[in-house]
N, C-alpha and C positions, 0 to 999 in steps of 0.2 A: 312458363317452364320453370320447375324448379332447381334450383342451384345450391349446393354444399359446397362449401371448403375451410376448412383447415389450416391455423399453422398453429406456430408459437413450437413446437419440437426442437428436441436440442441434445448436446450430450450434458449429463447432467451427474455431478457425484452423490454414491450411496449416503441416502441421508437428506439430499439437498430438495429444493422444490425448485417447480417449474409449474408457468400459467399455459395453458391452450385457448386455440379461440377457435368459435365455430360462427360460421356468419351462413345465415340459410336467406336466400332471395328466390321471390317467383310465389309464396305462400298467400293465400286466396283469403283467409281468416287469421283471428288473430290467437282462437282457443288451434293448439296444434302440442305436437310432441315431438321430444329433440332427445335422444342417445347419442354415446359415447362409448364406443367398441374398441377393443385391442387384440390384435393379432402378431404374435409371436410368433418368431417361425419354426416352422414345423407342427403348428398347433393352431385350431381352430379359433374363429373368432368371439371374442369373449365379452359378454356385457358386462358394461362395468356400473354406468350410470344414466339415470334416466328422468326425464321430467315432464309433465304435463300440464299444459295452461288451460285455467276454464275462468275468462273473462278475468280478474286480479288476482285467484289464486291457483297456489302452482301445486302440485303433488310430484314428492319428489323419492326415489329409489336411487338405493347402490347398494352394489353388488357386495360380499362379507369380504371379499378382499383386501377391497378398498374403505368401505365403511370408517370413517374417524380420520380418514389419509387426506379422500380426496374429496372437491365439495366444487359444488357449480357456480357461477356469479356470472350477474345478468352484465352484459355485457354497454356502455355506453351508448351504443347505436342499434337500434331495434332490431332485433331480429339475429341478436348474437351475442352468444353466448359461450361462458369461460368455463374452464375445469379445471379448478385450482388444487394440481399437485403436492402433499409436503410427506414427509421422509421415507423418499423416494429409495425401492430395493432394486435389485438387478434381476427381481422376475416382473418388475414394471416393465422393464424392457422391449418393445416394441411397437409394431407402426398403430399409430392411434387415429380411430374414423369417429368423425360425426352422421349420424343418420335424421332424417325427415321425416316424417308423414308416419306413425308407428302405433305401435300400443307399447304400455309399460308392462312385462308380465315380472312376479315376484314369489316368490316362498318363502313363507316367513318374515315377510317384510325384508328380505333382500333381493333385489334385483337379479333378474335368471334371464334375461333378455337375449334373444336369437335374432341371427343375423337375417329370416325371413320376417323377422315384425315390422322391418321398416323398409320402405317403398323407396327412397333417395338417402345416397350414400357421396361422402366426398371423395378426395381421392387420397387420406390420409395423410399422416406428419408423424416422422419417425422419432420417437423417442428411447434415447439407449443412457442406462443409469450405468455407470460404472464403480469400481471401489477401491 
């Protein structure tokens, strides 16, 4: 069975950065794909970043929002992985999901990622920028 979750969320001021961690267990292979969704409320969920492993290398998407802001890093213990926020706006603002098992889709070489691409979802980590 597999397993997402989530933390590292926080309140955080405009401008500042914050890390996330995604730890996926229960994965069958080692080639697999890992997003990073945000949902603000009142507002659908939005892809923001995405990554795919084939055997040592990785292909990696994000979204033009984020692009230059936020950036991925492989986490110490396999199978988990960060998303290293830095100057952080108040339309960052909201709960942030990792997903499992997906495909990366893109336009333009920026990530356009929907919330049916991927099979396992955690259960999110709220993150609020304030200013």
């Amino acid at each position: 069975q597999v397993q997402v979750a989530e933390s590292g969320g926080d309140l955080v001021q405009t401008g500042g950065s914050l890390r996330l961690s995604c730890t996926v267990s229960g994965l069958t292979s080692d080639d697999y794909t890992m997003g990073w969704f945000r949902q603000a409320p009142g507002k659908e969920r939005e892809g923001l970043a995405c990554i795919t492993w084939s055997g040592n290398r990785a292909s990696v998407y994000y979204a033009e929002s984020v692009a230059g802001r936020f950036k991925f890093s492989r986490g110490n213990v396999k199978n988990t992985l960060g998303l290293q926020m830095t100057d952080l706006k108040a339309d960052d603002t909201g709960m942030y999901y990792c997903a499992a098992e997906g495909a990366c889709s893109y336009i333009n070489g920026y990530y356009s990622g929907r919330h049916a691409d991927f099979r396992y979802w955690g259960q999110g980590t709220q993150v609020t920028v304030s200013s």
